[in-house]
C-alpha positions in Angstrom: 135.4 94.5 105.6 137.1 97.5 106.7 136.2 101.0 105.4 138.7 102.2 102.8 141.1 104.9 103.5 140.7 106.6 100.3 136.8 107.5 100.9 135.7 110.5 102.4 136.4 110.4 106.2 132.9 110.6 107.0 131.7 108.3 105.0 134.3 105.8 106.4 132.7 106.7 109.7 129.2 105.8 108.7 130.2 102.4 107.0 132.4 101.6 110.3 129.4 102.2 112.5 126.9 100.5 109.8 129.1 97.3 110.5 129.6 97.2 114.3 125.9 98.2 115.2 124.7 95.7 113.0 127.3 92.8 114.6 127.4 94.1 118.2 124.6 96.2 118.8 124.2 99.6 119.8 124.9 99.3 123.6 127.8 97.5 122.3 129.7 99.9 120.3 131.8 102.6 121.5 132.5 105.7 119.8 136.5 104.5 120.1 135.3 101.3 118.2 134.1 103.3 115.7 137.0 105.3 115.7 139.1 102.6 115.5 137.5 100.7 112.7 137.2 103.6 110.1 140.5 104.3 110.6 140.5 107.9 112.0 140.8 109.3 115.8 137.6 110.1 118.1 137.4 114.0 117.7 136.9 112.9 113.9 133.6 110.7 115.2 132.4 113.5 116.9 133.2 116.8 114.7 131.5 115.0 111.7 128.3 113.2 113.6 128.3 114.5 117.3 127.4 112.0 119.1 126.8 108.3 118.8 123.0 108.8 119.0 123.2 111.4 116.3 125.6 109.0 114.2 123.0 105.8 114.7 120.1 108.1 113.6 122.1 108.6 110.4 122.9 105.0 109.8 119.2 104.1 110.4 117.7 107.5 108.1 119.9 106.0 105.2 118.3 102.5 105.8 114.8 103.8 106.2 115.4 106.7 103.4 116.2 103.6 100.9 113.6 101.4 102.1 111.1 104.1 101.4 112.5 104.6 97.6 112.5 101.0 97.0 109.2 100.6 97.4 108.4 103.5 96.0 109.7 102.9 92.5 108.7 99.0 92.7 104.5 100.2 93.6 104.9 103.3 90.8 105.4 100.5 88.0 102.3 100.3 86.0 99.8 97.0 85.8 96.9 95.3 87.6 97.5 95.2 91.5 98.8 91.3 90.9 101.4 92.8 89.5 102.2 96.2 91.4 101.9 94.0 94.5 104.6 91.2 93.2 106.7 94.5 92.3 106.5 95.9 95.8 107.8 92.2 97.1 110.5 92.0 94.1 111.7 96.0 95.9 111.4 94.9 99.7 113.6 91.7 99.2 116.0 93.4 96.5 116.7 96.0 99.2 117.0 93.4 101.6 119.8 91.2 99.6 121.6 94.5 99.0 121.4 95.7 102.4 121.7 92.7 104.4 122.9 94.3 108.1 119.3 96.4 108.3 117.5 92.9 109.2 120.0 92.2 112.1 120.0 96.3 112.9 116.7 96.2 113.5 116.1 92.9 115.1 119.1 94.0 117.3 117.2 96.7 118.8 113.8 95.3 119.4 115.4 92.4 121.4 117.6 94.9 123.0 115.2 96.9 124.5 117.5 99.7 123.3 117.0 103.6 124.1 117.1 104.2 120.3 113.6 101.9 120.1 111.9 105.2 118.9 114.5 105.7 116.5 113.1 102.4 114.9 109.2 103.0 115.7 109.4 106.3 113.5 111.1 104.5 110.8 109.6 101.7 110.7 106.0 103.5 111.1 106.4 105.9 108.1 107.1 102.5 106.1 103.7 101.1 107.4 102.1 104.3 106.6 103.1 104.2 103.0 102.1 100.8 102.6 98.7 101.3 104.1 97.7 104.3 101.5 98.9 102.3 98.9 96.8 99.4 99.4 93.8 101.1 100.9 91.9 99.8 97.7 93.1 96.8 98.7 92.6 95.7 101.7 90.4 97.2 105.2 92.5 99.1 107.8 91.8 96.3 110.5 91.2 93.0 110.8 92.9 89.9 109.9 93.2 90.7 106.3 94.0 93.9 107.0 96.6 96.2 105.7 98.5 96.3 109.1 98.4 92.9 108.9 99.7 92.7 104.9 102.8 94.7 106.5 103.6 92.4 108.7 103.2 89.2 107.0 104.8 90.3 104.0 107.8 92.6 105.8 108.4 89.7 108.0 108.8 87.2 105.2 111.9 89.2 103.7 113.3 89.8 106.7 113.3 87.0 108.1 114.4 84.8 105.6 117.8 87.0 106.1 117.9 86.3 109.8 117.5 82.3 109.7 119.0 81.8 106.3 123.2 81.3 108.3 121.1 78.5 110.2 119.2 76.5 107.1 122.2 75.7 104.9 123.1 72.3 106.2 119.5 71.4 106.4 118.4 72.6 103.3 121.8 71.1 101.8 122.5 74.5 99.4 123.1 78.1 100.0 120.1 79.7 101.3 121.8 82.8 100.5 122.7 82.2 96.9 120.5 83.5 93.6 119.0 80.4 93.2 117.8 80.4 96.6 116.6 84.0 96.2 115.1 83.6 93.4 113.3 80.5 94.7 112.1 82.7 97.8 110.7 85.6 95.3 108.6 83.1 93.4 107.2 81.7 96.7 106.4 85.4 98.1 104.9 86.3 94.8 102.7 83.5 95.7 101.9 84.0 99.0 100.5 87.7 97.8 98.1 86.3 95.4 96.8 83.4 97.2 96.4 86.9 99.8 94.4 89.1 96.7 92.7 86.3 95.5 91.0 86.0 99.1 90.3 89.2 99.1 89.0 89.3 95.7 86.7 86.4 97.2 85.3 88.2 100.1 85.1 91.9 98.3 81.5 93.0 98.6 79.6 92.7 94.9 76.7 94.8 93.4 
């Protein structure tokens, strides 16, 4: 969907540039693509962001700067860490649903090999730091129940669901993608954490 021409022409830059990084790639997108999409000339790309680098560093910073505040607000909710934990997996995938072009951003670039990798690193390793201070009560900081490891498992289980959820539909024989389906994938990740915390709740040192 094209940007609309009554919005702000920046913004219509940064919507533009959301959509064809996400679908082409960064290598793959021109500043005259962008141009082109949002509906305004090149000098108008560059007077309001630059450069491309400097425009996919803000597409990413919004991403990453949401991210953050998702889980944020979902951890901050108040009850037993069962329940702060199933709120931190209801944020993550909420965010995801609602911002469904970060997965293939992201994925984009690692596969890529891109020059903006560090871009992603630093994004991706202020989320990690977060999460590791917030569960630090929780789990060690290595090891294979870990709190690196928690990242990953559960950060990969949103996103990927995203990623291969086009592919599943005629093998699942419904939408993947529809609020049933999400639904059905919140109540299997709220799972997944507590067969994690009940482990750990197993192998916690006593007395």
């Amino acid at each position: 969907m094209e940007p609309s021409k009554d919005t702000d022409p920046a913004q219509r830059i940064l919507e533009a540039a959301d959509a064809l990084f996400a679908r082409q790639g960064y290598d793959g997108v021109s500043v005259r693509d962008v141009a082109r999409a949002a509906g305004v000339n090149k000098a108008s790309v560059f007077y309001y962001y630059n450069t491309k680098e400097k425009l996919f560093e803000r597409v990413m910073t919004r991403y990453y700067e949401a991210h953050r505040r998702a889980l944020q607000d979902a951890f901050a909710v108040e009850g037993s860490i069962h329940e702060r934990l199933h709120h931190l997996v209801d944020g993550y995938l909420d965010f995801i649903v609602a911002n469904d072009r970060y997965p293939r951003l992201v994925q984009g670039l690692l596969l890529s090999g891109s020059s903006e990798l560090p871009l992603v690193s630093r994004g991706i390793g202020t989320l990690f730091e977060w999460t590791k201070t917030s569960l630090a009560d929780v789990a060690p900081e290595t090891g294979p129940k870990s709190t690196r490891q928690i990242f990953v498992t559960v950060a990969g289980a949103v996103m990927n669901y995203l990623v291969y959820a086009p592919a599943l539909a005629s093998s699942w024989g419904d939408d993947p993608l529809a609020p049933a389906s999400f639904e059905e994938r919140r109540a299997h990740l709220h799972w997944v954490v507590d067969l994690m915390l009940a482990d750990l709740d197993a192998s916690a040192p006593t007395g």
